[in-house]
N, CA and C of each residue as an Amber inpcrd file, in Angstrom:
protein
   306
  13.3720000  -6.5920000  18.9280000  12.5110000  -7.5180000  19.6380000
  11.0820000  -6.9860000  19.6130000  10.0760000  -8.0860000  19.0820000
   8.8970000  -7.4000000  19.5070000   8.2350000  -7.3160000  20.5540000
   7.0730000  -6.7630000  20.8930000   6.4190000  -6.7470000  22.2930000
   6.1160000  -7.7240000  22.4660000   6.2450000  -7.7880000  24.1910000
   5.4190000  -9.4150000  24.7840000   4.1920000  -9.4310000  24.2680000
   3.4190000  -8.5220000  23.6970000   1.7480000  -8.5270000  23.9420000
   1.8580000  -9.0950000  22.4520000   2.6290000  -9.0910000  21.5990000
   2.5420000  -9.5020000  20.5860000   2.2400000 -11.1930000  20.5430000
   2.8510000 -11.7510000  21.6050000   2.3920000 -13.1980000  21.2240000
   0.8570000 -13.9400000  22.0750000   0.4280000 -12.6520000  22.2910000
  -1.0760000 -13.2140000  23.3420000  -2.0380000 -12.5000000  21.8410000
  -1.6640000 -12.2920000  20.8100000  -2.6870000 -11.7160000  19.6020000
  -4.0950000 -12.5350000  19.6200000  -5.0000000 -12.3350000  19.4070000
  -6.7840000 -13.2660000  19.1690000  -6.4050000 -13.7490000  17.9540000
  -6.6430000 -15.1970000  17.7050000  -6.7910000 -15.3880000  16.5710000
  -6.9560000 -15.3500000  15.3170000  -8.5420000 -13.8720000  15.5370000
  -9.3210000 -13.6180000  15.1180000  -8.0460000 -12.0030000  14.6310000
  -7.4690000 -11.6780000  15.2370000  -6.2630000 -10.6790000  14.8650000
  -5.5280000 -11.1450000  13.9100000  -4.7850000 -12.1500000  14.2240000
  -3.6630000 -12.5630000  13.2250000  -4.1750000 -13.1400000  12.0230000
  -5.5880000 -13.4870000  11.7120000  -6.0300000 -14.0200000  10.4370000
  -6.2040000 -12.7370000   9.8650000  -6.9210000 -11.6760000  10.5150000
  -6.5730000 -10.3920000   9.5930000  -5.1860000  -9.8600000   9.2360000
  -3.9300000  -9.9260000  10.2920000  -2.8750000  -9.3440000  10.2230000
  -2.3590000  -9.9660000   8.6790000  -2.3010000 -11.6530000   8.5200000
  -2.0800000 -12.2930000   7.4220000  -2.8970000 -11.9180000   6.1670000
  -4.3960000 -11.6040000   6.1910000  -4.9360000 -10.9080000   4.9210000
  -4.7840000  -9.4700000   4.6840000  -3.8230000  -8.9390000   5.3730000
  -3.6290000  -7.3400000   5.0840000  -1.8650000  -7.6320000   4.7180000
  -1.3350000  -8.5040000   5.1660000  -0.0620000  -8.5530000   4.8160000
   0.0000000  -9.5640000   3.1980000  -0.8780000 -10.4150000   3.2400000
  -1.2280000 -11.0650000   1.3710000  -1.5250000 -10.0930000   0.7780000
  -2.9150000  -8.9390000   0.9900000  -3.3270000  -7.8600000   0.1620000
  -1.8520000  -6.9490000  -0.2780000  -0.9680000  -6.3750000   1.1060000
  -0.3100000  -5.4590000   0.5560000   0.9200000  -6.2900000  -0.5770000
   0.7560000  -7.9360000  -0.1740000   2.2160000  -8.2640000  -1.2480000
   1.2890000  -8.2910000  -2.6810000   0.0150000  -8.4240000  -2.8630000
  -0.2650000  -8.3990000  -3.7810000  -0.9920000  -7.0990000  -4.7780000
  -0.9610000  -6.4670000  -3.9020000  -1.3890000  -4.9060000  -4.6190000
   0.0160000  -3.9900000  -4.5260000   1.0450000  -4.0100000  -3.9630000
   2.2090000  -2.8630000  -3.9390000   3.5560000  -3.7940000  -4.6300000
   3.8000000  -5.3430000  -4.6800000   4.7220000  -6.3720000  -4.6520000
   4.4740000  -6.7690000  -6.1300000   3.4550000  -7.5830000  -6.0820000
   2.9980000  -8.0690000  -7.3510000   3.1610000  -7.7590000  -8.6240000
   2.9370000  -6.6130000  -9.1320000   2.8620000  -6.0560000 -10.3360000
   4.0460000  -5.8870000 -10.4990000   4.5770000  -5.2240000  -9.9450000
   6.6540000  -5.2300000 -10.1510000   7.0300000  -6.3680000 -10.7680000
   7.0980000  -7.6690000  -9.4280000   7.9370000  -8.4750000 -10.0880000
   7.0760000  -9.2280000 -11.0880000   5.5010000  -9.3640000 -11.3460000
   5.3710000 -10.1360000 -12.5800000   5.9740000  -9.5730000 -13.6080000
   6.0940000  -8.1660000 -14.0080000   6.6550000  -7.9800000 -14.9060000
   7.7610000  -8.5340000 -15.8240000   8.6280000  -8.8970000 -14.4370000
   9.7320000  -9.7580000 -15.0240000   9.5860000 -11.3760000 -14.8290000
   8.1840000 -11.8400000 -14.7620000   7.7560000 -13.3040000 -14.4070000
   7.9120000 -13.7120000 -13.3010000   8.0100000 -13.0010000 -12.3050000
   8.1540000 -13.4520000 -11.1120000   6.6410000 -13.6300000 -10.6880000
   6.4510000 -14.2070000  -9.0970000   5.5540000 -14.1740000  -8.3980000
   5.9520000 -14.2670000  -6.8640000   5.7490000 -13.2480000  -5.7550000
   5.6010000 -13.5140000  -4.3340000   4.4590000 -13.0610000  -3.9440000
   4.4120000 -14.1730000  -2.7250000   3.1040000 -15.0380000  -2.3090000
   3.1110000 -14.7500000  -0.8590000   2.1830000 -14.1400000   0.4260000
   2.2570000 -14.6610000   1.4810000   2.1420000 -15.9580000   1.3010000
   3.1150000 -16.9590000   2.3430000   3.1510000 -18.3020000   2.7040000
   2.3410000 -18.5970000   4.1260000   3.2070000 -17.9250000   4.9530000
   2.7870000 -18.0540000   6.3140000   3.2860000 -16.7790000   7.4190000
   3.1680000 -16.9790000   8.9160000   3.8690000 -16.1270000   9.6240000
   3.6490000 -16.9630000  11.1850000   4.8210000 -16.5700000  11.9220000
   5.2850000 -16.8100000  13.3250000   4.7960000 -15.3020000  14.0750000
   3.3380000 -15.5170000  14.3550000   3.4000000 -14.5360000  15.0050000
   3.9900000 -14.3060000  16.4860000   4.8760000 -15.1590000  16.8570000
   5.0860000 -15.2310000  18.1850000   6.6550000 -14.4130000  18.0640000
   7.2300000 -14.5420000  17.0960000   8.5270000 -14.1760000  16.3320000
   8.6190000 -13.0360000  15.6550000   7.4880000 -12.7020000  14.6330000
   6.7310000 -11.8900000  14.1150000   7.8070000 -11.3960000  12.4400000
   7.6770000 -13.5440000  12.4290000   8.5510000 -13.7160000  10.9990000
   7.5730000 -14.1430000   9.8040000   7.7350000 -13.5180000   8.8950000
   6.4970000 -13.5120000   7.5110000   7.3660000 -14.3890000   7.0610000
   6.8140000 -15.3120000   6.1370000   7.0850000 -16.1580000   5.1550000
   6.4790000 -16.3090000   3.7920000   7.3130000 -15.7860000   2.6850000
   6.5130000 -15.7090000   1.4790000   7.4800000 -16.4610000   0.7990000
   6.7630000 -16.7950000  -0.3600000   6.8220000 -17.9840000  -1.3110000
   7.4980000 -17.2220000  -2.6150000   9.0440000 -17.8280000  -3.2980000
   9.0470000 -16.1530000  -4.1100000   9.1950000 -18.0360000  -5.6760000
   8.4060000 -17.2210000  -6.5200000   9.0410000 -18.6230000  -7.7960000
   8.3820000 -18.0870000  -9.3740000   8.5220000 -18.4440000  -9.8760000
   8.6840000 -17.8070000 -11.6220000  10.3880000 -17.7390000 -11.7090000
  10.1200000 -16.3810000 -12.1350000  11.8740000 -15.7750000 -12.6860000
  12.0860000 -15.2310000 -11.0850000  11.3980000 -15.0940000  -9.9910000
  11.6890000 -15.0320000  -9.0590000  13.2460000 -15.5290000  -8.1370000
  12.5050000 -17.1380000  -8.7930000  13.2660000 -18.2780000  -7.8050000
  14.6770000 -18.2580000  -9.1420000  15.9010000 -18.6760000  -8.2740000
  17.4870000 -18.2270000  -8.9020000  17.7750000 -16.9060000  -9.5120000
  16.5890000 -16.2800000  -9.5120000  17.6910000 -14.8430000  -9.7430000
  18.6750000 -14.3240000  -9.1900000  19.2430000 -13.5350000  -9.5210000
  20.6190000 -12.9410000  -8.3400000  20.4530000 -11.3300000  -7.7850000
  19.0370000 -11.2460000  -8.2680000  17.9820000  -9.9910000  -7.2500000
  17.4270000 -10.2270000  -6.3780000  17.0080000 -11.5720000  -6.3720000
  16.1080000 -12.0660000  -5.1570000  16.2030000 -11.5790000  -4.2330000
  16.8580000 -11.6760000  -3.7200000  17.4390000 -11.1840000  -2.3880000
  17.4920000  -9.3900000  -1.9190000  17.9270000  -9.0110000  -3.3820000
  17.5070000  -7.3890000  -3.2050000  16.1200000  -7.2690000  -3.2910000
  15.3090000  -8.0170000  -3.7600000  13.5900000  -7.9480000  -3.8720000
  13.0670000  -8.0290000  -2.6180000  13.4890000  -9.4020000  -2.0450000
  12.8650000  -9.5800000  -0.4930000  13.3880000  -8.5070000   0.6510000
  14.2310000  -8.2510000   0.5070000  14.7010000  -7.4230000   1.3670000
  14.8350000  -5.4270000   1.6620000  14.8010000  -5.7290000   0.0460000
  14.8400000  -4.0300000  -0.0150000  13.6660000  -3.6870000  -0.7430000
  12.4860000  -4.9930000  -1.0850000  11.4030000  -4.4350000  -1.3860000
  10.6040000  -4.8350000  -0.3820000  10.3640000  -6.2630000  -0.2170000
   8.9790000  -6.8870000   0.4140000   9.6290000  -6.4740000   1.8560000
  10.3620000  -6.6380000   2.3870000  10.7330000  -6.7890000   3.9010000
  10.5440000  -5.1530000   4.1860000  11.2020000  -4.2070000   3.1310000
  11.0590000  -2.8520000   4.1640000   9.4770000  -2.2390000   3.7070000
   8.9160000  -2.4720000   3.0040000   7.6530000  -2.1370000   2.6860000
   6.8080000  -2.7490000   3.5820000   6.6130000  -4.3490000   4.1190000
   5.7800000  -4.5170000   5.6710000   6.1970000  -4.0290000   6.7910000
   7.4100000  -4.1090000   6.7300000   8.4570000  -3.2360000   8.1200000
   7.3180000  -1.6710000   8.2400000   7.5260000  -1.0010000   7.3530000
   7.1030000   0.0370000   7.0410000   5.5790000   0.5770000   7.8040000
   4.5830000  -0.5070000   6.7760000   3.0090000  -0.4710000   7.3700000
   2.6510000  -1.2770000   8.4250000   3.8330000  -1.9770000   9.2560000
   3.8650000  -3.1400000   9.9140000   4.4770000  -3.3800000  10.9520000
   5.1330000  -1.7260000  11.7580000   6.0040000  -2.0310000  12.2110000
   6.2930000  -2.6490000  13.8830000   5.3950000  -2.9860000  14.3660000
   5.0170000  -3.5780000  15.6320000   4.6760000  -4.8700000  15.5610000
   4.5130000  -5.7290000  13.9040000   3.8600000  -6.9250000  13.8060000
   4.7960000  -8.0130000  13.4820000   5.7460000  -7.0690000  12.7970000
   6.8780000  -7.7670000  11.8810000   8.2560000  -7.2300000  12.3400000
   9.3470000  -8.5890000  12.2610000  10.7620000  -8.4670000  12.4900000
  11.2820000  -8.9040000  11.4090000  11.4220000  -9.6580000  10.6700000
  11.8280000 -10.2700000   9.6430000  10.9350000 -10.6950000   8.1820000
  11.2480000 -10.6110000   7.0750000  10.8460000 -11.5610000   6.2730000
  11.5560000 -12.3300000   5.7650000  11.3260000 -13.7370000   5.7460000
  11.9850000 -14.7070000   4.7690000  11.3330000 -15.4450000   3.4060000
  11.9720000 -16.1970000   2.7440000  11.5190000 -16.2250000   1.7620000
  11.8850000 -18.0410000   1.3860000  10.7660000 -18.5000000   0.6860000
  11.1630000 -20.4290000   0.5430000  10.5610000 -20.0480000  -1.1780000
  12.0100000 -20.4840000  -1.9670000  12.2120000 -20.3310000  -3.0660000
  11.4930000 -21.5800000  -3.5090000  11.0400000 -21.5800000  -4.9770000
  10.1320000 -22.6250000  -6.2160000  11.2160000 -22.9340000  -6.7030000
  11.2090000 -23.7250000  -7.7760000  11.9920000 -24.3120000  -8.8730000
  12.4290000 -23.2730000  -9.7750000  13.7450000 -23.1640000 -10.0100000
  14.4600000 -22.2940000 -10.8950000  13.6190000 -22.3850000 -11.9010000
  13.1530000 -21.4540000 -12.7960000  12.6380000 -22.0660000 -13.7850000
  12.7640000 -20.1650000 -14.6880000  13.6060000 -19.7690000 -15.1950000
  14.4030000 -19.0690000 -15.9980000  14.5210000 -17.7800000 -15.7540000
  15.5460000 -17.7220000 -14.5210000  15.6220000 -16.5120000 -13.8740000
  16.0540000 -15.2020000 -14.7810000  15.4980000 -14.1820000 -14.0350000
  15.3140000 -12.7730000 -14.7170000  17.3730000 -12.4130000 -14.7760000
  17.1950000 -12.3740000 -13.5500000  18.8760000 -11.8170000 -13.4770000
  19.9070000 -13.3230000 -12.9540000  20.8090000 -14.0960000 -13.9380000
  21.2340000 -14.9410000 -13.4420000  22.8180000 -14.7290000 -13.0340000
């Protein structure tokens, strides 16, 4: 559970919390999975919940890693630098479009 104080955040907080949580998926996240054509994206976040939502699609979306990606990459890596901000990450899959691992 996160802290109560977590859902009284300034505005002006959580628009940074969201550009430090896009920067780290795209400087530590990024380069990995394009390799294999993927792409994840901050989408959004519940900061009241303190649930991230990223966008996963390339060879991303139907792989049968996905799930080891979001979870044992993107989720414990913000957990990590994040850990008072964030409880969860989820993930809203793109169009199959020729997954890496099927």
């Amino acid at each position: 559970m996160l802290p109560n104080s977590l859902k009284f955040i300034k505005k002006d907080n959580r628009i940074k919390l969201e550009k430090e949580i896009s920067f780290m998926l795209e400087e530590k996240v990024q380069p990995s999975v394009a390799m294999h054509g993927g792409k994840v994206e901050f989408k959004e976040m519940d900061h009241v919940n303190g649930i991230v939502t990223v966008s996963m699609t390339g060879s991303c979306a139907g792989c049968s890693m996905s799930q080891m990606t979001l979870k044992g990459g993107v989720e414990n890596m913000l957990l990590h630098y994040f850990p008072d901000k964030i409880r969860l990450v989820e993930a809203e899959f793109g169009e199959v479009t020729n997954p890496y691992y099927s």
